[in-house]
NUMI-657044 format. One line per field, with one value per residue: residue number from 1; residue in three letters; x, y, z of N, C-alpha, C in turn. Coordinates in Angstrom, 3 decimals, decimal comma, padded with zeros to 6 digits. Atoms other than C-alpha are relative to their C-alpha. Layout:
<pts>
num: NUM  ... .
residuo: ALA  ... .
n.x: X  ... .
n.y: Y  ... .
n.z: Z  ... .
ca.x: X  ... .
ca.y: Y  ... .
ca.z: Z  ... .
c.x: X  ... .
c.y: Y  ... .
c.z: Z  ... .
</pts>
This chain:
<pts>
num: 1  2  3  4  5  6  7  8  9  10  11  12  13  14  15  16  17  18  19  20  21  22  23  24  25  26  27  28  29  30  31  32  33  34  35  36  37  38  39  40  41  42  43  44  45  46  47  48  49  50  51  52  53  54  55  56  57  58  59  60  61  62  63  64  65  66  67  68  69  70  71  72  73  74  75  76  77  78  79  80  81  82  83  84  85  86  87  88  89  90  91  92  93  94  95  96  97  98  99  100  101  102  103  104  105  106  107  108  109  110  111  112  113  114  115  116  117  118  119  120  121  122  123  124  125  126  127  128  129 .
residuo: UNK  UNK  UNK  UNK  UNK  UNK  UNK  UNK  UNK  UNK  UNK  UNK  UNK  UNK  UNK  UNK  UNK  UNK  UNK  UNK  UNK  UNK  UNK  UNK  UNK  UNK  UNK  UNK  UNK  UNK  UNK  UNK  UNK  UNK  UNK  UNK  UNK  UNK  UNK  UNK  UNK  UNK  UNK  UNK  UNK  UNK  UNK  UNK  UNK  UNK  UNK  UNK  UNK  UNK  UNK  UNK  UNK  UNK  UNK  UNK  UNK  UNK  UNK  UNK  UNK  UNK  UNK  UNK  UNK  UNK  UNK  UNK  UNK  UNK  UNK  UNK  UNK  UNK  UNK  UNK  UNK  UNK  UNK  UNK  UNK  UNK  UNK  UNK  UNK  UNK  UNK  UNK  UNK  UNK  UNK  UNK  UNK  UNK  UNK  UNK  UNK  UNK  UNK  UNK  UNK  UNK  UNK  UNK  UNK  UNK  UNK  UNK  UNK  UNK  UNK  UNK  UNK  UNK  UNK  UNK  UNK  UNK  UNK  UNK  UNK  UNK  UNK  UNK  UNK .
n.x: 000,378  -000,175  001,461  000,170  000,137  001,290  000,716  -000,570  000,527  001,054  000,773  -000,040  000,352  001,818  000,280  -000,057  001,699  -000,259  -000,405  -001,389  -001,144  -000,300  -000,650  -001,529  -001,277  000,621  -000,811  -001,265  -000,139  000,327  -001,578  -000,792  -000,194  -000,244  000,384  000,742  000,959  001,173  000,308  -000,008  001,680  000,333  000,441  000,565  001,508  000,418  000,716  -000,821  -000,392  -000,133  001,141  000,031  000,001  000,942  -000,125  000,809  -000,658  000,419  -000,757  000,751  -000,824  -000,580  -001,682  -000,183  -000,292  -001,035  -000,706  -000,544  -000,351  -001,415  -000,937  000,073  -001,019  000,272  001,452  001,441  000,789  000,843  001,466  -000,355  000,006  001,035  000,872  000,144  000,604  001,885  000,406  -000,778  000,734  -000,730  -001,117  -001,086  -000,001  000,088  -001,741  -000,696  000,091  -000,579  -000,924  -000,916  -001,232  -001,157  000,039  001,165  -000,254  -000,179  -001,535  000,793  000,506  -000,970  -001,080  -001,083  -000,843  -000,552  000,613  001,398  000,390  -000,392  001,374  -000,255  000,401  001,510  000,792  -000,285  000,689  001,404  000,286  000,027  001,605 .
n.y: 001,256  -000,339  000,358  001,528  001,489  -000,055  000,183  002,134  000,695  -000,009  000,769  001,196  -000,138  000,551  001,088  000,737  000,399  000,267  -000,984  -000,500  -000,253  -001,346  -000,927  000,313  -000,999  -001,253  -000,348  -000,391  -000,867  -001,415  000,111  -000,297  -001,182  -000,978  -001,094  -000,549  000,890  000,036  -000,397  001,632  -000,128  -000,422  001,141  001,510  000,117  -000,337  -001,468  -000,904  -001,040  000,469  -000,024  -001,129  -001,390  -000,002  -000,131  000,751  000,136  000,090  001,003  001,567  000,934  -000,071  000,140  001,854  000,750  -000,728  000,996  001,288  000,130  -000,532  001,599  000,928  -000,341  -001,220  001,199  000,032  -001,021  000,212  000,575  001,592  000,018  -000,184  001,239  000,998  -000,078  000,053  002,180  000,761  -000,588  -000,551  -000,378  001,126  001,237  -000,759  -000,106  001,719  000,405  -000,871  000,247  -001,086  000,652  000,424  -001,394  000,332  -000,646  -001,160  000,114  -000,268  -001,404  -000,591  -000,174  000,791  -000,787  -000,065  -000,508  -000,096  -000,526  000,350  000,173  -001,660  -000,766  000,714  -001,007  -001,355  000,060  -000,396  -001,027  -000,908  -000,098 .
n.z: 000,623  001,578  000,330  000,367  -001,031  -000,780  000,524  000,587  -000,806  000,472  001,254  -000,867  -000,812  000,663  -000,291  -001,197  -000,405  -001,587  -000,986  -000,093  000,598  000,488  -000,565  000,116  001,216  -000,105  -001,466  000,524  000,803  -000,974  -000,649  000,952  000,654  -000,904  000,429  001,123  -000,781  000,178  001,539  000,750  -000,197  000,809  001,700  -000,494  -000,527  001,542  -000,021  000,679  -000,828  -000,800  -000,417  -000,268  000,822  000,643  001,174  001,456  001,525  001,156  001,772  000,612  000,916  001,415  -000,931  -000,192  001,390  000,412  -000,619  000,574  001,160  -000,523  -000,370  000,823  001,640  001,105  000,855  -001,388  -000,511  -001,130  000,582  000,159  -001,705  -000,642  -000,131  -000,241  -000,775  000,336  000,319  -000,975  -001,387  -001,474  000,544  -000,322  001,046  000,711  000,126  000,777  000,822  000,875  000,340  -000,275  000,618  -001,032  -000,882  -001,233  -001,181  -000,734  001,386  001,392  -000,094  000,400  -001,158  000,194  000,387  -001,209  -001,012  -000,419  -000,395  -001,512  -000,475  -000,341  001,115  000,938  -000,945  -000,017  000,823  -000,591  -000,724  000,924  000,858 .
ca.x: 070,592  070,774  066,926  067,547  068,311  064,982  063,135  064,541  063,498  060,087  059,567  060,787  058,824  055,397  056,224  056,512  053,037  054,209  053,185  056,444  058,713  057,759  057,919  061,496  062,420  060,502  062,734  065,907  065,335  064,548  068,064  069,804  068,445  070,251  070,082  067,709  065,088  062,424  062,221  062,388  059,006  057,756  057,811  057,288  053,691  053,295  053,154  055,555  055,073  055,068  051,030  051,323  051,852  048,995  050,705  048,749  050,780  047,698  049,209  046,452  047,198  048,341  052,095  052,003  050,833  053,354  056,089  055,374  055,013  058,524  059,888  058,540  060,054  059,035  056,183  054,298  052,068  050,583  047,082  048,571  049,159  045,587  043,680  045,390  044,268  040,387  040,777  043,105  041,457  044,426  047,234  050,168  049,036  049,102  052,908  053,947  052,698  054,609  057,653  060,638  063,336  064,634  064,805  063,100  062,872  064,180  066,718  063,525  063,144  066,962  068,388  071,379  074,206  076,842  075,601  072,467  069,696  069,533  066,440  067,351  067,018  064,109  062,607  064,017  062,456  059,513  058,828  059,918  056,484 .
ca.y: -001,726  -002,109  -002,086  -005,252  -007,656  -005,740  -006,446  -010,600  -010,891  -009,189  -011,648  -014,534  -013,305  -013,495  -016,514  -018,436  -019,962  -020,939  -018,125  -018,311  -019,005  -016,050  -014,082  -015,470  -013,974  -010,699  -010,391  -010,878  -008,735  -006,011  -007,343  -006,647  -003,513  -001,487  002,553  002,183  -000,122  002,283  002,988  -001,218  -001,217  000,854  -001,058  -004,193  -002,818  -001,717  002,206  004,733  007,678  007,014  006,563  009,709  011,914  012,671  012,837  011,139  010,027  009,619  007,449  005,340  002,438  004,087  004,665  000,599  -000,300  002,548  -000,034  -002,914  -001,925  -000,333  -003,840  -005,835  -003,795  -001,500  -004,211  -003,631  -000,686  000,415  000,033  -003,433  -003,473  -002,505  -004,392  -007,574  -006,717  -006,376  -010,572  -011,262  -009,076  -009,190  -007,230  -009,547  -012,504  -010,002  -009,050  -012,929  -013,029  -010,406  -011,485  -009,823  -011,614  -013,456  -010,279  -010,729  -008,067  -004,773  -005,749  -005,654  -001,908  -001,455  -001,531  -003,763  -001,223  -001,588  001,140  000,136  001,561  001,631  001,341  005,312  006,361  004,414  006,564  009,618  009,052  008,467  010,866  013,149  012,345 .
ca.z: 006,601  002,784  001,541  -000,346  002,556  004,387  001,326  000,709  004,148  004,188  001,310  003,648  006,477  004,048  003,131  006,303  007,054  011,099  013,613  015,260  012,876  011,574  014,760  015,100  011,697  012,479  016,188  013,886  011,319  014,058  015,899  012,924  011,972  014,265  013,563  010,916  013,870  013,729  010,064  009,386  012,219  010,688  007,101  008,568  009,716  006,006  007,185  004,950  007,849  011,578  013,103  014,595  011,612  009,525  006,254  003,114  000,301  -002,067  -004,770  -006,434  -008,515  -011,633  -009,669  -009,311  -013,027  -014,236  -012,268  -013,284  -016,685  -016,294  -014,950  -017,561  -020,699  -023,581  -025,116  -021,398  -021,020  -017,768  -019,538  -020,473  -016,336  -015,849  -017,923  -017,295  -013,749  -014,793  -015,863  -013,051  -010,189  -007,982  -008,681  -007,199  -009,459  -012,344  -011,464  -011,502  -014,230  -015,938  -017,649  -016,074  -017,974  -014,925  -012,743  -008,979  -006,528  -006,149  -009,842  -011,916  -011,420  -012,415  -009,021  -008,359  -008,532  -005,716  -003,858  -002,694  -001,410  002,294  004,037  005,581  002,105  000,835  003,842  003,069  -000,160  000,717  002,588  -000,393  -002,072 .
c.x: -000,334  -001,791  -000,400  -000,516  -001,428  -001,236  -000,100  -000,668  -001,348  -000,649  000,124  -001,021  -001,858  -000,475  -000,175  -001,691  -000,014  000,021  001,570  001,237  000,096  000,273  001,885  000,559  -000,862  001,349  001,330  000,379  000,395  001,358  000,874  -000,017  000,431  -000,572  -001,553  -001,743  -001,509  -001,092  -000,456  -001,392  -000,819  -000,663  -000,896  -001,809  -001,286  -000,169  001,483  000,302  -000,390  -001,792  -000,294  -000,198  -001,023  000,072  -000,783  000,860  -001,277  000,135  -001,259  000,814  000,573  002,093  000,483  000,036  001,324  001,280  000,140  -000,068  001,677  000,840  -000,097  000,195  -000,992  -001,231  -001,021  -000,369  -000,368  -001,619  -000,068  -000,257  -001,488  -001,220  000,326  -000,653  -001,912  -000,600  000,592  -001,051  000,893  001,291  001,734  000,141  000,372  001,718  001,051  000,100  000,591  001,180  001,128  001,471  000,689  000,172  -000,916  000,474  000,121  000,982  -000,997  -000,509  001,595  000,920  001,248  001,308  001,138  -000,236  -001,417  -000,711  -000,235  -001,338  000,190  -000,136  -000,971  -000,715  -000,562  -000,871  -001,166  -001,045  -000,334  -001,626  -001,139 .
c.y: 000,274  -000,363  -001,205  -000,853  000,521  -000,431  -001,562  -000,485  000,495  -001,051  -000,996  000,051  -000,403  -000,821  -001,326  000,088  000,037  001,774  -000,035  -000,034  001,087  001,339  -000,574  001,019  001,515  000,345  -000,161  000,858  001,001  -000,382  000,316  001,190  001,665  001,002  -000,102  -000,802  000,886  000,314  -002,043  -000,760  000,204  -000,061  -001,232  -000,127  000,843  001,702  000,600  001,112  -000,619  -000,003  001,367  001,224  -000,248  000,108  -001,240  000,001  000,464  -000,552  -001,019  -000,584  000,359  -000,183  -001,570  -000,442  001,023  -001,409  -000,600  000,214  000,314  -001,153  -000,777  -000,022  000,930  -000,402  000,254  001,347  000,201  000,089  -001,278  -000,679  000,179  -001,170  -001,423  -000,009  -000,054  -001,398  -000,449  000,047  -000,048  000,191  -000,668  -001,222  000,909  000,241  -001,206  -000,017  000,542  -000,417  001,231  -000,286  -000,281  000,815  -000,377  001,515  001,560  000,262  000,253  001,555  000,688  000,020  -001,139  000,072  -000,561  000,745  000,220  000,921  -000,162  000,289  002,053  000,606  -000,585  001,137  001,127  000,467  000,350  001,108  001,300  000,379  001,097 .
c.z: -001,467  -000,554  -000,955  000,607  000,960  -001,030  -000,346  001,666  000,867  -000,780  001,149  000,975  -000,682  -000,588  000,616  000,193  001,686  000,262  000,688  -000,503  -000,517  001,280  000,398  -000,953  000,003  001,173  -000,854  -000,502  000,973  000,895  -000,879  -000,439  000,766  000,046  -000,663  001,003  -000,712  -001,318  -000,136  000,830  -000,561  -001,700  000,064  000,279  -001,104  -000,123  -000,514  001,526  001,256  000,205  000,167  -000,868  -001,092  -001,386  -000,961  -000,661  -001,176  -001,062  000,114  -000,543  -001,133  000,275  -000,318  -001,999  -000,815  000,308  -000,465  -001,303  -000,538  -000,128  -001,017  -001,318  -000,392  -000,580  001,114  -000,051  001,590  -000,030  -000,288  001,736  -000,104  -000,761  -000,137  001,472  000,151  -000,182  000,933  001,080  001,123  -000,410  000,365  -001,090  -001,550  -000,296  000,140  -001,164  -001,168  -000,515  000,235  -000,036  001,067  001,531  000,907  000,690  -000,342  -001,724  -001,332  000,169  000,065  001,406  000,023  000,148  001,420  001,339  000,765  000,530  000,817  000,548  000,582  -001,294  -000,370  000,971  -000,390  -001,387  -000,585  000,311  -000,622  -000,816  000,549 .
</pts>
């Protein structure tokens, strides 16, 4: 599964207010995501490594304002990222609010390319950290 369409419908899935419409589009996703099922669980329940394994990433927020400053051009800092966060206080409203010339998703961090990135590599990725 291409880590786009798990990420367009993540977004769908968090914005559905209805309990079961959203388990509906939870039981699809997970019908759709063949091979890649227990990696796209896995996401879905916001965890990078399985329960079982005791690995720590460690990434504070600097990783994140790095990002979005990234996404939102050369004029954004990730001190720009942080202290609009200090007047915001919640870092989501903060990355709305960022101007990302048009760009949603997965395209404001340069992706886009034909060969996507596939939820098996976002993993593998991962994991790398």
């Amino acid at each position: 599964m291409e880590f786009a369409e798990f990420a367009a419908r993540a977004d769908e899935m968090e914005r559905e207010d209805a309990d079961l419409e959203r388990v509906g589009l939870v039981t699809a996703l997970f019908g759709d995501a063949g091979a890649d099922l227990d990696t796209v669980a896995r996401f879905v329940q916001g965890r990078v490594v399985p329960a079982h394994d005791g690995t720590k990433l460690d990434v504070g927020p600097s990783p994140c304002y790095e990002a979005l400053a990234k996404a939102a051009g050369p004029n954004v800092s990730a001190a720009d990222v942080e202290e609009r966060l200090a007047a915001v206080g919640e870092i989501g409203t903060v990355a709305e609010e960022l101007d990302l010339g048009g760009q949603q998703g997965l395209a404001a961090f340069g992706a886009g390319d034909d060969e996507g990135l596939t939820v098996a590599e976002a993993d593998a990725q991962l994991r790398e950290l």
